[in-house]
VEXDRENRO-556975 format. One record per residue: x, y, z of N, C-alpha, C in turn; residue in three letters. Coordinates in steps of 0.02 Angstrom, whole numbers, padded with zeros to 5 digits, always signed. Each point is the difference from the previous one (the first is absolute). Example, Ala and Ser with C-alpha at 12.3 -4.5 7.8 and 13.67 -1.06 7.14 Angstrom:
# residues 2
+00660-00284+00390-00045+00059+00000+00045+00060+00000Ala -00018+00053-00036+00042+00059+00003-00039+00055+00037Ser 
# end
This chain:
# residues 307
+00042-00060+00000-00042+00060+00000+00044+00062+00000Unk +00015+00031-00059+00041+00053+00003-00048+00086-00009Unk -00042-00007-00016-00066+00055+00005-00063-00020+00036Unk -00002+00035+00072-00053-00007+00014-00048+00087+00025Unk -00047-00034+00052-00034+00088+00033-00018-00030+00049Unk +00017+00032+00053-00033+00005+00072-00043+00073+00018Unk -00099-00047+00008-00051+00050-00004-00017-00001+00079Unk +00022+00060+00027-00045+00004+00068-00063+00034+00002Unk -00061-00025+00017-00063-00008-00005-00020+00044+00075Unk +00037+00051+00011-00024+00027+00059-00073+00028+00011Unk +00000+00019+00075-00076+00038+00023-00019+00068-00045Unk +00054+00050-00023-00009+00047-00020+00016+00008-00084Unk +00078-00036+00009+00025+00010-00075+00026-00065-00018Unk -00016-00016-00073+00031-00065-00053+00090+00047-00006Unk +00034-00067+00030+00102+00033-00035+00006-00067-00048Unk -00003+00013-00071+00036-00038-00034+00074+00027-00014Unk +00038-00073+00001+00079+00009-00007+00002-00046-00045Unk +00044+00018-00070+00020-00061-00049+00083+00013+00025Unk +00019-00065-00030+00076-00032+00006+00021-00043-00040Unk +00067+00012-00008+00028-00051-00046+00066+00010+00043Unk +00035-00077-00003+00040-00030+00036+00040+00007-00040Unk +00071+00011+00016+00052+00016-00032+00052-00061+00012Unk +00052-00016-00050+00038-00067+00000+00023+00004+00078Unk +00044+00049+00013+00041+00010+00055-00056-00005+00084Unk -00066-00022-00020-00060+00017+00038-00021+00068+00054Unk +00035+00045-00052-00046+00073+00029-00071+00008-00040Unk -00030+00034+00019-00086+00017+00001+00015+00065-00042Unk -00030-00018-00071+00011+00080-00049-00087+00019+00022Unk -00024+00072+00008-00058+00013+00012-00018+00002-00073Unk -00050-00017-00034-00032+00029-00063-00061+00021+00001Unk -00048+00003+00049-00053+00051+00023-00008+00003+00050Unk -00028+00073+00031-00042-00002+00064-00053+00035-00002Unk -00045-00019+00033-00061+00051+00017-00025-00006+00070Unk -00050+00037+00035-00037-00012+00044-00083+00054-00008Unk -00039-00025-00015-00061+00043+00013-00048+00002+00048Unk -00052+00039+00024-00018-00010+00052-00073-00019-00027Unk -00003-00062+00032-00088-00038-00016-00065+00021+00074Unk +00043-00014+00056-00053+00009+00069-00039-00048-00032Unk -00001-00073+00041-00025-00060+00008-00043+00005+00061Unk +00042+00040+00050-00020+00016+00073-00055+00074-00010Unk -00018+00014-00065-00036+00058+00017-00079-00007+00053Unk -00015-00044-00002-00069+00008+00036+00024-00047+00060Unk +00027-00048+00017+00029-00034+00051+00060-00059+00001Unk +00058-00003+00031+00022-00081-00012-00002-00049+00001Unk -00074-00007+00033-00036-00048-00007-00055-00041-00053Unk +00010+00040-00049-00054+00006-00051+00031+00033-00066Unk +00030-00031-00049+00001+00043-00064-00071+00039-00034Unk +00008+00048-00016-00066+00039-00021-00020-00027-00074Unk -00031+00008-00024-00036+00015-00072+00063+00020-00031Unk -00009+00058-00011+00028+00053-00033+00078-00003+00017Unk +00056-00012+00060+00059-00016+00012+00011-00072-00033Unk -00070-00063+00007+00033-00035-00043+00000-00019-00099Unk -00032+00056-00014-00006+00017-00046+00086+00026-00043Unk +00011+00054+00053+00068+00035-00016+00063-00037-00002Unk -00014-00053+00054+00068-00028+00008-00009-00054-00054Unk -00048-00026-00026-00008-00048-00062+00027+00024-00081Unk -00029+00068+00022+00032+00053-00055+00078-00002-00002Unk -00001+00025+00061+00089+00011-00017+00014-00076-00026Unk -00007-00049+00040+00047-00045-00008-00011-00044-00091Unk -00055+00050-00030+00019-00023-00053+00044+00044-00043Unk +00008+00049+00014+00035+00056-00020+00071-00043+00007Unk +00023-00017+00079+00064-00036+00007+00018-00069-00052Unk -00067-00030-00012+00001-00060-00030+00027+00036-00078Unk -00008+00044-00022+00043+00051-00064+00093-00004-00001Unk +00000+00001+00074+00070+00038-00002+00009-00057+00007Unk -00001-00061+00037+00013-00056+00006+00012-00048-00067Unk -00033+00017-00022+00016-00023-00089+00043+00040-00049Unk -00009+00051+00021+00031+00063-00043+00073-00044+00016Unk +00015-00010+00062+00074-00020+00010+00027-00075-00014Unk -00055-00039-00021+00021-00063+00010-00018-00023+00067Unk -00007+00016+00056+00024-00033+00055-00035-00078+00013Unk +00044-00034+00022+00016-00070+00008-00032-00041+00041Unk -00007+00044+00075-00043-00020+00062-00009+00068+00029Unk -00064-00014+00024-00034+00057+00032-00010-00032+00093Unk +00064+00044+00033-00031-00011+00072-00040+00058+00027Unk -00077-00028-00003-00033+00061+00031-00027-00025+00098Unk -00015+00052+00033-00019-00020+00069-00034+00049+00010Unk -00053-00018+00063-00045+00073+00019+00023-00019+00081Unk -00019+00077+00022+00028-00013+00067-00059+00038+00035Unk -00017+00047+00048-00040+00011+00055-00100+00001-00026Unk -00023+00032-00060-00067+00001-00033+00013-00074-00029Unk +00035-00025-00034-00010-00085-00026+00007-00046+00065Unk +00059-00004+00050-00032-00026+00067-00072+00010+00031Unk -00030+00039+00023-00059+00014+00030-00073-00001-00025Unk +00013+00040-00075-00046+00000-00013-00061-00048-00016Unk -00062-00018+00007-00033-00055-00008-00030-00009-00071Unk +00037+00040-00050-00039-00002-00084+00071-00021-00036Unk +00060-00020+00069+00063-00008-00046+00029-00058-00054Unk -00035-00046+00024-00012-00068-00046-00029+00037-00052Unk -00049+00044-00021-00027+00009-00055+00055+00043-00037Unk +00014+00042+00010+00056+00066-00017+00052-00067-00039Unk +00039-00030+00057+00043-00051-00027-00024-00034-00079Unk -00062-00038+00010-00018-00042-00042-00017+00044-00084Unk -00021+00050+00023-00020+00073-00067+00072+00004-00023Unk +00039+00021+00056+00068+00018-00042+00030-00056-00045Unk -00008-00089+00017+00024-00024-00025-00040-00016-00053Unk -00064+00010-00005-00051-00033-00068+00013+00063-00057Unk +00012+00053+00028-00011+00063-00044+00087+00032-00026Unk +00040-00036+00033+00083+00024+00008+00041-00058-00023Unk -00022-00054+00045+00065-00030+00003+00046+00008+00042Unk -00021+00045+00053+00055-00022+00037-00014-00036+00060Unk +00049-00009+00042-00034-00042+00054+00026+00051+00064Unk -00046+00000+00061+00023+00050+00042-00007-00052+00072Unk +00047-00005+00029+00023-00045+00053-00016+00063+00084Unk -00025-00037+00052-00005+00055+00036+00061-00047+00063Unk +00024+00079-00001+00072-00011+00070-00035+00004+00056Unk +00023-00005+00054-00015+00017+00085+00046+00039-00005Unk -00025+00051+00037+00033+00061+00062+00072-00020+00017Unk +00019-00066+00025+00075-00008-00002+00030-00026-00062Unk -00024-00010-00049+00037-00018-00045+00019+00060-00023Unk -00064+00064-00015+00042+00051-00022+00039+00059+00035Unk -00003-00039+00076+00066+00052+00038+00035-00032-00033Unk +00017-00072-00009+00067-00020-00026+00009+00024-00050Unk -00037+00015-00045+00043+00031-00079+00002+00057+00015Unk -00039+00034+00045+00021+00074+00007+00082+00031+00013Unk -00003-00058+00072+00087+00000+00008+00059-00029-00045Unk -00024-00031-00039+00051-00011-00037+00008+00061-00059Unk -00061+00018-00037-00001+00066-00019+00042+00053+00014Unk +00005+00017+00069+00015+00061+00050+00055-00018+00004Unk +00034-00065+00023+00061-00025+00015+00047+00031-00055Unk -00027-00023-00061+00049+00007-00083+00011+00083-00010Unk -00045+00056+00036-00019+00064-00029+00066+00023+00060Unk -00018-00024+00082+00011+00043+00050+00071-00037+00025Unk +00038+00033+00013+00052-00056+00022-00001-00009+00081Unk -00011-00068+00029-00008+00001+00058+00063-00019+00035Unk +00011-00007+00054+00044-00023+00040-00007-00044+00065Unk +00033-00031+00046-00011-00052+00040-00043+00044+00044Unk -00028+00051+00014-00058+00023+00055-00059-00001-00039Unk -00058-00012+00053-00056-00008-00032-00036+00070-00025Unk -00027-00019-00045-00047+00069-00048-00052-00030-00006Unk -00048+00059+00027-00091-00002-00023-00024-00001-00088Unk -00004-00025-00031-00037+00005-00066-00065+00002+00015Unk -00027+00071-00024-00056-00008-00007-00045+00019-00089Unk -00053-00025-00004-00032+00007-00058-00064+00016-00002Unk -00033+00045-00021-00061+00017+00031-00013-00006-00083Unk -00088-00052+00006-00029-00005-00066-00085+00038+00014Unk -00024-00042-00069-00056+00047+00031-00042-00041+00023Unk +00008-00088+00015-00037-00027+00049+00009-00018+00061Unk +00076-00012+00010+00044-00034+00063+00035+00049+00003Unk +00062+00004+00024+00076+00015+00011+00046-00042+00041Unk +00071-00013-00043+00023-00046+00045+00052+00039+00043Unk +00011-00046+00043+00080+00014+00061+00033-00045-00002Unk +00065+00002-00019+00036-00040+00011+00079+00013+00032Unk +00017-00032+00045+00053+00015+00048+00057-00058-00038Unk +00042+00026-00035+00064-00012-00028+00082+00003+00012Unk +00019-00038-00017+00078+00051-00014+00015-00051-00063Unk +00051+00020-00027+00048-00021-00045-00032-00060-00050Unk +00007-00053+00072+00008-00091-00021-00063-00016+00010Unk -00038+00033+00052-00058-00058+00017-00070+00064+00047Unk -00052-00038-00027-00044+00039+00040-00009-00018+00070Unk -00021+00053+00071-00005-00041+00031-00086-00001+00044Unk -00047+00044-00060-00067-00010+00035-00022+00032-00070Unk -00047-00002-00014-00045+00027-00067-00084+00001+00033Unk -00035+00029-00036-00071-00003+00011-00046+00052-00051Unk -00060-00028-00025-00027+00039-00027-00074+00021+00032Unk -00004+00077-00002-00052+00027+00035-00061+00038-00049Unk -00058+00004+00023-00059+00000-00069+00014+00074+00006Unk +00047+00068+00024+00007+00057+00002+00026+00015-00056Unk -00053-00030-00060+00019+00033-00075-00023+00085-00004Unk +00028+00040-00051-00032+00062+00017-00078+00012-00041Unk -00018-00037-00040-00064+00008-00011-00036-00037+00059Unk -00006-00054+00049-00030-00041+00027+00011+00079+00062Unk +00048+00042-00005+00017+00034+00078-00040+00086-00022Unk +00012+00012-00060-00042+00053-00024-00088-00015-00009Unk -00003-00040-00023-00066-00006+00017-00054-00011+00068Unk +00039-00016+00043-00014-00006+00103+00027+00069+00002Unk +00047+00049-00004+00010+00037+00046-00005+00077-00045Unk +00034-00013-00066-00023+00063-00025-00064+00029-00035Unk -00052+00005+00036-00065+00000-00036-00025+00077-00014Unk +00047+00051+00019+00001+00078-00027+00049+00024-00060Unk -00006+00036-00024+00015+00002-00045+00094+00040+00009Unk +00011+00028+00042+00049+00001+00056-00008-00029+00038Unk +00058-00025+00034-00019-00061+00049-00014+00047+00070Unk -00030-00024+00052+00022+00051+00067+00037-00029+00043Unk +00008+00049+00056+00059-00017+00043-00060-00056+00043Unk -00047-00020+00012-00033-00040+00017-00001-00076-00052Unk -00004+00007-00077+00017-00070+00000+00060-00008+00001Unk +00073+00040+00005+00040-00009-00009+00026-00042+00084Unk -00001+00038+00024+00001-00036+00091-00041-00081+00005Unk -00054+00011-00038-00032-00075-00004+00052-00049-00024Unk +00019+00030-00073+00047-00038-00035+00066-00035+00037Unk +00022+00054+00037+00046-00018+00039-00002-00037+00066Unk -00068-00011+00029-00021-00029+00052+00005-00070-00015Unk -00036-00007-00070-00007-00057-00035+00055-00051+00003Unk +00064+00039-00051+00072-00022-00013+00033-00018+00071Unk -00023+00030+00056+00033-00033+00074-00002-00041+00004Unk -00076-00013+00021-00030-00071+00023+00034-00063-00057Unk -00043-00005-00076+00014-00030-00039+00096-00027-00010Unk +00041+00054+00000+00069-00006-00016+00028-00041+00070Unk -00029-00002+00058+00026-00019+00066+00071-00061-00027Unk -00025-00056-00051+00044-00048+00008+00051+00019-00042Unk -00005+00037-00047+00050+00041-00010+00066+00033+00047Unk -00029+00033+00020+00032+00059+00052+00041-00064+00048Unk -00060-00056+00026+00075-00020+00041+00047-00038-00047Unk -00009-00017-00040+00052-00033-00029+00043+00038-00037Unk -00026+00058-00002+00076+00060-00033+00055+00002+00079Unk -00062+00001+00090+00057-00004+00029+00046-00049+00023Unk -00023-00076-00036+00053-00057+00001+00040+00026-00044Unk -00008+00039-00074+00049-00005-00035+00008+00080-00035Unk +00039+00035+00036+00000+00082-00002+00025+00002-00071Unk -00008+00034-00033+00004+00026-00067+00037+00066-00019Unk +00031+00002-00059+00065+00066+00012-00049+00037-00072Unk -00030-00046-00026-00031+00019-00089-00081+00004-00021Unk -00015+00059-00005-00063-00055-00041+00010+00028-00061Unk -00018-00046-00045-00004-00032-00076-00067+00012-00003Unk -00043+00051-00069-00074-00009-00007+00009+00004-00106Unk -00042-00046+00002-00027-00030-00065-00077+00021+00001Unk +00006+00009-00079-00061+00020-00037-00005+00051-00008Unk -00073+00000-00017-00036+00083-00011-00007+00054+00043Unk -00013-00009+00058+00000+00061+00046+00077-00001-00001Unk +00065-00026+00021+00056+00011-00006+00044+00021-00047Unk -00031-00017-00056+00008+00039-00057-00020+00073-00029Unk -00067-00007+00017-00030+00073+00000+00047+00040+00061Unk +00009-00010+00052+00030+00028+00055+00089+00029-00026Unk +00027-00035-00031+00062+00022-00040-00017+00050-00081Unk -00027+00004-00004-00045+00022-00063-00003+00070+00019Unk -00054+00013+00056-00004+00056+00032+00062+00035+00032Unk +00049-00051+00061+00051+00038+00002+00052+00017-00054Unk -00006-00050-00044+00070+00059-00060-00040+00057-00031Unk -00062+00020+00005-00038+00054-00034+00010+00072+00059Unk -00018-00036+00073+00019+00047+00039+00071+00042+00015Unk +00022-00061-00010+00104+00011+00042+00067+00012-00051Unk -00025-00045-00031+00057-00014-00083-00065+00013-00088Unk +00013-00026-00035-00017-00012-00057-00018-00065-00008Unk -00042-00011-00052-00032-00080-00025+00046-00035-00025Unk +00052+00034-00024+00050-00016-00036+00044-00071+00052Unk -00002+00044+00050+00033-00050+00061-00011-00078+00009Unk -00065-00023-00022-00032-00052+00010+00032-00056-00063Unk +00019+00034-00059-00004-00032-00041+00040-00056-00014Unk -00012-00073-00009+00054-00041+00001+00014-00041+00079Unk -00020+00033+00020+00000-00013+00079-00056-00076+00006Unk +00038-00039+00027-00036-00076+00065-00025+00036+00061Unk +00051+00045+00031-00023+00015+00064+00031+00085+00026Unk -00054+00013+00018+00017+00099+00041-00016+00002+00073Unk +00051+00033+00028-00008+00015+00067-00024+00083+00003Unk -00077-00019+00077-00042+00046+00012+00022+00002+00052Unk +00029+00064+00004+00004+00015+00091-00050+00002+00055Unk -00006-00015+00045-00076+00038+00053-00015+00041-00001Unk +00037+00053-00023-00035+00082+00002-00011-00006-00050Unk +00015-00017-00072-00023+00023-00058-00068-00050-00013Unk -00019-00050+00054-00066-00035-00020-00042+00030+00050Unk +00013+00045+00053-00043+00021+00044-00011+00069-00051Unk +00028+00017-00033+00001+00097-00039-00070-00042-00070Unk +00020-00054-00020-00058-00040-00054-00069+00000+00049Unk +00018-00054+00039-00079-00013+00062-00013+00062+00011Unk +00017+00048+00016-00043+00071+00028-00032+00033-00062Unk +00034-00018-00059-00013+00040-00062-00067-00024-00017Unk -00018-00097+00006-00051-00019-00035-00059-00018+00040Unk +00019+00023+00082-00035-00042+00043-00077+00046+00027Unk -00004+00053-00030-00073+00018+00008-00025+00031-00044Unk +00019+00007-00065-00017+00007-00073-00053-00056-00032Unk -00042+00023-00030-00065-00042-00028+00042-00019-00058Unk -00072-00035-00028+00061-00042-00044+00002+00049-00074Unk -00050+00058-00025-00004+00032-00038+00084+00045-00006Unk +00008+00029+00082+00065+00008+00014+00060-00041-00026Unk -00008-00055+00031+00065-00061-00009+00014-00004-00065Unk -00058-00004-00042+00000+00002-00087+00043+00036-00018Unk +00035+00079+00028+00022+00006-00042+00086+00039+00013Unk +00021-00060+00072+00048-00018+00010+00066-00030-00033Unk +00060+00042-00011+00049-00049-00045+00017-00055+00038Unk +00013-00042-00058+00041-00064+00032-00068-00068+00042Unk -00083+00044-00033-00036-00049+00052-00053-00031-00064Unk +00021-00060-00019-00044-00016-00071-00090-00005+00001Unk -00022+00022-00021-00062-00012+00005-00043-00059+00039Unk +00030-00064-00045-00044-00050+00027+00036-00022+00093Unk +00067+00026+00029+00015+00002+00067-00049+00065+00039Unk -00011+00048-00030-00047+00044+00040-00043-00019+00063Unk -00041-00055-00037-00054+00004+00054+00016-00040+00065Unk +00061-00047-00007+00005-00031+00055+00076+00014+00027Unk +00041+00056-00024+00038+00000+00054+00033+00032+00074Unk -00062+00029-00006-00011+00052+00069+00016-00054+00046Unk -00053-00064+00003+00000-00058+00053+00065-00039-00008Unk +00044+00020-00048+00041-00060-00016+00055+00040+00035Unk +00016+00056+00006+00055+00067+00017-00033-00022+00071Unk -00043-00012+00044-00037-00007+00061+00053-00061+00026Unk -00023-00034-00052+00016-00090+00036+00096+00036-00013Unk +00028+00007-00039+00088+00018+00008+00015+00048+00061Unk -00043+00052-00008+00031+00033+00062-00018-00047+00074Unk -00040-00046+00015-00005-00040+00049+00058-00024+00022Unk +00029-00048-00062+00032-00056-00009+00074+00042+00011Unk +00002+00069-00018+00075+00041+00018+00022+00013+00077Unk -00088+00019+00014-00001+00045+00081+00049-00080+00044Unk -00037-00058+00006+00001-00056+00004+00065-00027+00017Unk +00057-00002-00069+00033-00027+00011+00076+00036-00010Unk -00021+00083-00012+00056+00058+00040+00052-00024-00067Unk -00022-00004-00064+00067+00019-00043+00004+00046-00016Unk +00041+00048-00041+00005+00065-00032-00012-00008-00091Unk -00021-00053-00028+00034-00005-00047-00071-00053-00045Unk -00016+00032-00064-00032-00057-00041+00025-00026-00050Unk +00022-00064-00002+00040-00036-00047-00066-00010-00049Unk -00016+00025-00066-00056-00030-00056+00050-00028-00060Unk -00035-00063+00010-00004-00025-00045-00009-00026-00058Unk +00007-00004-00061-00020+00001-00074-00033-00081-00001Unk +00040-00021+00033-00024-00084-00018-00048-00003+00062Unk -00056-00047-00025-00024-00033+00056-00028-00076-00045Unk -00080+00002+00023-00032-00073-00006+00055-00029-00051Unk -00039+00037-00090+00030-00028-00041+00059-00020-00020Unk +00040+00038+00018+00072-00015+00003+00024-00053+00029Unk -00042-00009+00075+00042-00073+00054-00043-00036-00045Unk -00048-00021-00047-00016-00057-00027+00056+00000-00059Unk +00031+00052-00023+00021-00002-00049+00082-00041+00021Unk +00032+00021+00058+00053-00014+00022-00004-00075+00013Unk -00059-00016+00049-00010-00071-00004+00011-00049-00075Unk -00030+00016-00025-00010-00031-00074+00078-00014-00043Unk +00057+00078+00009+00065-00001-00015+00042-00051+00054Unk -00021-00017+00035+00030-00038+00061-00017-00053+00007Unk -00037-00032-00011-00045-00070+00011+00036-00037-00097Unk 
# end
């Protein structure tokens, strides 16, 4: 198999990645995309009508590029709306009668594991343990790392659509659901928290979209866009993500719209997602956000070069 694509079937957005394997076995990229479908728009428990309409759409759109390139094998997976949802057997079975492809659903620890291996390849770790975190838009994972080996993972349903829809129900959020929000993340994170204090942490590592958007915004604020470019991974200081959080954190979303560095389809949910990071900072007292370029797709992709 020297051309393939790894499709992540997320809560919010489809990431297709094509590849072709190179003699020497490096990974040449020959497409990427990611668009945003919202599977989770009406709940994650339930694909909608109309979300599963879109994501059928796209994925025939992908089933284009997928041919356009040749590709060889298609590894696709759904992760937090294809876990839960109770119409997900159907979604699956449409995509494959109408596509061709086949969409396999992971558990919550399988995709901390590709997360970290993802993060691992982008972030360079060392023998102390580092928090990875990944905030999607149905779950988010934690995973407590270093280098060689993980040494606790867990996935929590504090996706930011599943957390915007419970807490942000104004159109600015208020300092009332915001305190909820955070009341919430106590209780819920508890097994977290002690197991960051079995295993104290010097790093955190954040993957995806809010972490991405979050570097996005600071090179628009601090440096230039230019900065980002080419880049696996950028370091966010604490002040320069607390100078972002104050900027977006009581702005409606008509406001947020028309923010540099904040893409449209991240708008509506990352007030709660900037909520759940500044928690996870206050928490565990680093100065510093390691983001990441790689996450899910990538640790499946690394797996695959490795196996």
């Amino acid at each position: 198999m020297s051309r393939f694509a790894i499709l992540d079937i997320g809560t919010n957005t489809f990431h297709l990645l094509i590849v072709e394997k190179q003699p020497d076995g490096s990974p040449k990229i020959l497409f990427k995309t990611e668009q945003f479908v919202k599977l989770g728009e009406e709940s994650i428990t339930h694909i909608g009508d109309a979300a599963f309409e879109r994501g059928i759409a796209l994925l025939k759109t992908y089933r284009t590029q997928l041919d356009k390139y040749k590709v060889e094998k298609v590894i696709a997976f759904g992760t937090a709306a294809i876990r839960r949802a109770d119409n997900s057997a159907q979604f699956i079975n449409e995509a494959k009668k109408q596509t061709g492809i086949e969409i396999k659903k992971i558990s919550g620890d399988e995709e901390a594991q590709f997360i970290y291996y993802g993060a691992r390849w982008a972030v360079e770790l060392d023998e102390h343990p580092a928090l990875i975190m990944d905030i999607g838009g149905g779950s988010t994972e934690f995973i407590i790392a270093n280098k060689e080996k993980i040494f606790w993972e867990h996935s929590y349903p504090l996706g930011a659509s599943v957390l915007r829809q419970a807490y942000n129900r104004h159109n600015a959020m208020t300092n009332t659901e915001i305190k909820a929000l955070n009341d919430y993340l106590e209780t819920t994170l508890q097994p977290l928290i002690e197991q960051l204090k079995k295993h104290p942490v010097k790093k955190l590592v954040g993957t995806s979209g809010s972490f991405d958007t979050l570097a996005e915004m600071t090179s628009h604020i601090f440096y230039t866009p230019a900065i980002l470019k080419g880049k696996i991974t950028f370091q966010i200081s604490k002040s320069q993500f607390e100078k972002v959080y104050d900027t977006v954190i009581s702005l409606t979303l008509e406001e947020r719209l028309q923010l540099k560095g904040l893409k449209k389809m991240r708008a509506e949910m990352i007030v709660v997602a900037f909520i759940v990071i500044k928690f996870i900072i206050e928490k565990i007292g680093v100065n510093e956000i390691n983001q990441s370029e790689y996450a899910l797709k990538e640790g499946i992709l690394w797996s695959i070069l490795h196996t």
